[in-house]
C-alpha positions as CSV (number, residue, x, y, z in Angstrom):
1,X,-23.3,-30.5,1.8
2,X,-27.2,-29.4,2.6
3,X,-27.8,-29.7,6.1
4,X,-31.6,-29.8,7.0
5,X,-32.6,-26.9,8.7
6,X,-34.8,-27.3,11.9
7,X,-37.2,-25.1,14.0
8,X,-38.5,-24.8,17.4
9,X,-40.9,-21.7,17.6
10,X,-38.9,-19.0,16.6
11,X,-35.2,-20.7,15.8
12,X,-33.9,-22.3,12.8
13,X,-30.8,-24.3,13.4
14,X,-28.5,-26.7,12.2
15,X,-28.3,-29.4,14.4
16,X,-25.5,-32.1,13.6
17,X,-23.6,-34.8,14.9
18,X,-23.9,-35.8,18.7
19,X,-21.6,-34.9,22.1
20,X,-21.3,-31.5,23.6
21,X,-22.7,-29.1,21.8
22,X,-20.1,-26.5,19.7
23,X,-22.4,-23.4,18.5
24,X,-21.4,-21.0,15.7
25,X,-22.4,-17.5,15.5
26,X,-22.0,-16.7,12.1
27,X,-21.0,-12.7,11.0
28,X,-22.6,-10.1,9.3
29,X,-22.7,-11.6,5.7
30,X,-22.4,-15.5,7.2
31,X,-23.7,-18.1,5.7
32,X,-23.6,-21.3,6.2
33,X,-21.4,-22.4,3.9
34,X,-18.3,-20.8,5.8
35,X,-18.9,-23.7,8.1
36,X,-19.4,-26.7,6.1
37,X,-15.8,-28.0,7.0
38,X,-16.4,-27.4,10.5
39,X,-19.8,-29.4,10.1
40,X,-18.0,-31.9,8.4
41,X,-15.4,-32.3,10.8
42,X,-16.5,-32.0,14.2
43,X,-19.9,-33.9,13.7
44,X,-17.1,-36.8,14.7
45,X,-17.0,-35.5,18.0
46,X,-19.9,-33.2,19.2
47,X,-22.8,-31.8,18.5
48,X,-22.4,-28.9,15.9
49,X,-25.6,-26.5,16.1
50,X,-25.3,-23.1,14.1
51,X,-28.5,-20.6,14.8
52,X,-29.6,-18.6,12.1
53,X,-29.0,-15.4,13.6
54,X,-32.0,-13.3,12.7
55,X,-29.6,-10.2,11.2
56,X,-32.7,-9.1,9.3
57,X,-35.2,-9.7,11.2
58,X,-35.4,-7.9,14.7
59,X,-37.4,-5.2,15.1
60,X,-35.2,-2.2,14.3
61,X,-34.5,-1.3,18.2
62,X,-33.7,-4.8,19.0
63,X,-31.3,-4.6,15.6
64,X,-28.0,-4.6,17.5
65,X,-25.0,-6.8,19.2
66,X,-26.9,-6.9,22.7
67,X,-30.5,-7.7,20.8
68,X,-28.9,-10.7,18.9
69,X,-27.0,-11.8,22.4
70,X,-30.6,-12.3,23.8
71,X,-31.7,-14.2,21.1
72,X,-28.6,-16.8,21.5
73,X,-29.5,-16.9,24.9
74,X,-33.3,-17.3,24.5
75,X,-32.0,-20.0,21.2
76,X,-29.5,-22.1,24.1
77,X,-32.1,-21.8,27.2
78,X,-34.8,-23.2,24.5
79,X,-32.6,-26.4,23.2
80,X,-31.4,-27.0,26.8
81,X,-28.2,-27.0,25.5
82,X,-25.3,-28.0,28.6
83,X,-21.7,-27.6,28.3
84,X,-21.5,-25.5,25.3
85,X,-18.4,-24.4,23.3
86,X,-19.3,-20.8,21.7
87,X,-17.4,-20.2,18.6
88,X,-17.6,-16.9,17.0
89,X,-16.2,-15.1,13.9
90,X,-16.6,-11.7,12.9
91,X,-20.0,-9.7,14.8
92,X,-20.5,-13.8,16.0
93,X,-17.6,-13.5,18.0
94,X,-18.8,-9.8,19.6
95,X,-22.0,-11.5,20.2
96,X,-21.1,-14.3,21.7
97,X,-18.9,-12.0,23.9
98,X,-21.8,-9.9,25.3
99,X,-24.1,-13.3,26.0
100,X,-20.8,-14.5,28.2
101,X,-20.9,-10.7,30.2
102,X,-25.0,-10.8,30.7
103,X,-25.4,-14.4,31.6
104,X,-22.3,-15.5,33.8
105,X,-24.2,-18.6,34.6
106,X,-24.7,-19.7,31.3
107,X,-23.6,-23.4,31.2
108,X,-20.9,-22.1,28.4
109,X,-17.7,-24.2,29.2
110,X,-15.5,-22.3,26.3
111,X,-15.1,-19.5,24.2
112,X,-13.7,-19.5,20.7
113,X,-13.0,-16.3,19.0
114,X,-12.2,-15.7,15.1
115,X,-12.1,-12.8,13.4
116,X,-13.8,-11.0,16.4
117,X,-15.3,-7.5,16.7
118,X,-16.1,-6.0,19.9
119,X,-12.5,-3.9,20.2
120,X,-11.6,-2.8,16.6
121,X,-12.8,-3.2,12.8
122,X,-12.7,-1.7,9.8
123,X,-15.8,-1.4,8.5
124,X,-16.9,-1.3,5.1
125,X,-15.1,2.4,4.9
126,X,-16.9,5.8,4.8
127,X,-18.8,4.8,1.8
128,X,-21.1,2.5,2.4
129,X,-21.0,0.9,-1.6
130,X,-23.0,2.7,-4.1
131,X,-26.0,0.0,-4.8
132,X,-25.7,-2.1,-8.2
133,X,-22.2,-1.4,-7.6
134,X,-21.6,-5.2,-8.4
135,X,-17.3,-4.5,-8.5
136,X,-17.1,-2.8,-5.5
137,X,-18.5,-5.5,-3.5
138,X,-16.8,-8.4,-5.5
139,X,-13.8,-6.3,-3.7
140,X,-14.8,-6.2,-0.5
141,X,-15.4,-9.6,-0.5
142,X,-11.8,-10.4,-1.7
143,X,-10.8,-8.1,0.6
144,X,-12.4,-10.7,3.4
145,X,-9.7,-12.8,2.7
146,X,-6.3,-13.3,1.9
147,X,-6.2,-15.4,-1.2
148,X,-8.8,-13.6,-3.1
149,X,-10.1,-17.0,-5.0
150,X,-12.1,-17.7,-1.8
151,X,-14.8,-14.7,-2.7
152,X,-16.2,-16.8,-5.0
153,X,-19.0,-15.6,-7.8
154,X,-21.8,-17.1,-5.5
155,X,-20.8,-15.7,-2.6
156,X,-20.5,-12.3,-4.1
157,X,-24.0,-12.8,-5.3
158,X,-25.1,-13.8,-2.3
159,X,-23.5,-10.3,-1.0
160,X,-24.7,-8.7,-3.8
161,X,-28.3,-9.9,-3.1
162,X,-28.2,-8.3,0.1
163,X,-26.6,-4.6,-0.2
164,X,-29.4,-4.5,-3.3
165,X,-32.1,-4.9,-0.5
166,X,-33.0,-1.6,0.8
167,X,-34.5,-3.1,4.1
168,X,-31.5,-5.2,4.3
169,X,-29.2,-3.0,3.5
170,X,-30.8,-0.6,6.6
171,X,-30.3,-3.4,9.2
172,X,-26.8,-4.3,8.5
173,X,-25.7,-0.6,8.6
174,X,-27.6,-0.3,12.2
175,X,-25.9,-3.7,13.4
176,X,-22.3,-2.7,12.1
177,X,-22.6,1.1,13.5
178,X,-24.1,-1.1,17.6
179,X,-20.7,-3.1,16.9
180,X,-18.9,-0.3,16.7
181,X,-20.2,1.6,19.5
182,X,-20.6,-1.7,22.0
183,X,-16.8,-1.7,22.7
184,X,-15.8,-4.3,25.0
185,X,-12.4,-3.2,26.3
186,X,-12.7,-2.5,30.0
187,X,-15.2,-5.7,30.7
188,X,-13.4,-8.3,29.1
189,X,-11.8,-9.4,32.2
190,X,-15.1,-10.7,33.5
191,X,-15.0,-13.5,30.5
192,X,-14.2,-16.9,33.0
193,X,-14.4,-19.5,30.3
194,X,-11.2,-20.3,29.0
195,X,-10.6,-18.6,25.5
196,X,-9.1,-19.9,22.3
197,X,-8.1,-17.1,19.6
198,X,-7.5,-18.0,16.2
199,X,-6.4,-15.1,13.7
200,X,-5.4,-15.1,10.6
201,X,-2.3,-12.8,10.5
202,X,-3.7,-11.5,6.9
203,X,-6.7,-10.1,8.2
204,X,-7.5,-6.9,7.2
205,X,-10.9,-6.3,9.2
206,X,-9.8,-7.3,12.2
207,X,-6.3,-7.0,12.2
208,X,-3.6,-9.5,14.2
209,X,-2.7,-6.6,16.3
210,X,-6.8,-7.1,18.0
211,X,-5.8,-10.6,18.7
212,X,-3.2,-9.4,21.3
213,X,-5.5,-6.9,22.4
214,X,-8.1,-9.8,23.0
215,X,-5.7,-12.3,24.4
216,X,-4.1,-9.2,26.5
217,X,-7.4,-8.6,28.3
218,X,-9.6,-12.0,28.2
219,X,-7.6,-13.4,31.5
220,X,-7.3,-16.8,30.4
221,X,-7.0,-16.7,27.2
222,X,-4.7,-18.4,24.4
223,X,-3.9,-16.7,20.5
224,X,-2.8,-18.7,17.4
225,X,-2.0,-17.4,14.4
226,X,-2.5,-18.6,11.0
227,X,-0.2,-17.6,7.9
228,X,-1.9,-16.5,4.5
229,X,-5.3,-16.2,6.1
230,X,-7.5,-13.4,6.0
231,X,-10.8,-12.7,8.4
232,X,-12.3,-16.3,7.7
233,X,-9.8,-18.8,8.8
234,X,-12.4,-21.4,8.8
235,X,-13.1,-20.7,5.4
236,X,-10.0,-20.2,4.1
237,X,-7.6,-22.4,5.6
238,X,-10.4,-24.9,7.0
239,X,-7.7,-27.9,7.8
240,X,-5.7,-25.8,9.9
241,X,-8.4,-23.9,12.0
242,X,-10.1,-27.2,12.6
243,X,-6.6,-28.8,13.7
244,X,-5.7,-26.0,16.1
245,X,-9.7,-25.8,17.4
246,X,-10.0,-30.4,17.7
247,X,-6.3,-29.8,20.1
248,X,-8.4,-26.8,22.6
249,X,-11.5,-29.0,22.8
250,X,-9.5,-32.0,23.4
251,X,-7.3,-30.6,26.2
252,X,-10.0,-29.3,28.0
253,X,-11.5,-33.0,28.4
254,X,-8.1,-34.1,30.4
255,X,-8.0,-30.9,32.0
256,X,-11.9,-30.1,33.0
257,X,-12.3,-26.6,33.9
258,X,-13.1,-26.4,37.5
């Protein structure tokens, strides 16, 4: 599906569907594409918006989780956006954590988490791959998921494309090393909105064991699991993730948070 992309000033978005709005922060290498079932299937029921997060486009001091936090909340203030449910995966989900912590009184009414950073990931290891290296990164891409048949050729390329560019390549590198040092721990008690986790017990960035640790210290928060499913569940096993995400939203109509 191609989804027209809009703009107000400085955002491009993806706007779909009508009700309250469910925004998606996308990861390091997102792209759109890992949401098209999500599009597809809660454009039924609310509004889906996904900001293009500018990953390579902050000015190098403003190239980190906290910088692309203030652009989410400069991109929600701008639409007017009410009610929100934030979904994250990947650094989405560590971005969407810090927006919560800096703006309490954000008119956020839940928090979805996939995939998350913000405690513990693996990075792309020590080396950071050898440029050209087109088989290295085809791995790390299958390496993303559990049934390797998900990194398909055009989203390697698309991978590809970027670790080729140099200025790319620079910005990703200062956004992974801000993830790693913007550790959440001690401050994710302050998170009010109630929480859905979904993991996929296969994933190998984030592993299930970061799950608990979320769900142990986001106070009230609840953790699913998904079988055979890597650090993409809404990629990989989009039915399932979309079931278990449609039962949250719904139960927090019958029960409105306080």
């Amino acid at each position: 599906m191609d989804y027209e992309i809009k703009t107000q000033g400085k955002f491009n978005f993806i706007e779909e569907g009508e009700g309250e709005p469910l925004v998606l922060l996308h990861g390091l290498f997102g792209a759109l594409s890992n949401f098209s079932h999500m599009i597809e299937y809660f454009r039924q029921y609310n509004k889906v918006v996904i900001p293009m997060l500018p990953l390579y486009d902050l000015n190098i001091l403003e190239t980190s989780v906290g910088g692309l936090a203030k652009y989410v909340h400069k991109f929600i203030e701008a639409r007017g956006y009410k009610n929100v449910h934030l979904l994250g995966n990947s650094l989405g989900g560590h971005v969407a954590l810090v927006y919560l912590l800096k703006h309490p009184e954000a008119s956020v009414k839940s928090l979805i988490l996939t995939g998350s950073s913000g405690l513990f990931e693996n990075g792309m290891g020590e080396t950071y791959p050898k440029r050209g290296d087109y088989e290295y990164i085809r791995k790390k891409a299958e390496l993303t998921f559990y049934d390797p048949k998900i990194a398909t050729k055009e989203l390697v390329d698309e991978m590809f494309e970027i670790v080729n560019n140099r200025l790319k390549v620079i910005k990703i590198i200062t956004l992974a090393k801000s993830a790693i040092r913007h550790n959440l721990g001690d401050e994710l008690k302050d998170i009010k909105q109630p929480t859905l986790l979904i993991w996929g017990m296969n994933d190998t960035v984030t592993p299930p064991m970061v799950g608990e640790e979320f769900q142990k210290l986001i106070p009230n928060s609840e953790l699913q699991f998904i079988d055979k499913c890597g650090h993409a569940p809404m990629m990989e096993v989009p039915d399932e993730f979309n079931k278990i995400l449609h039962a949250f939203l719904e139960k927090l109509k019958h029960h409105p948070v306080s």
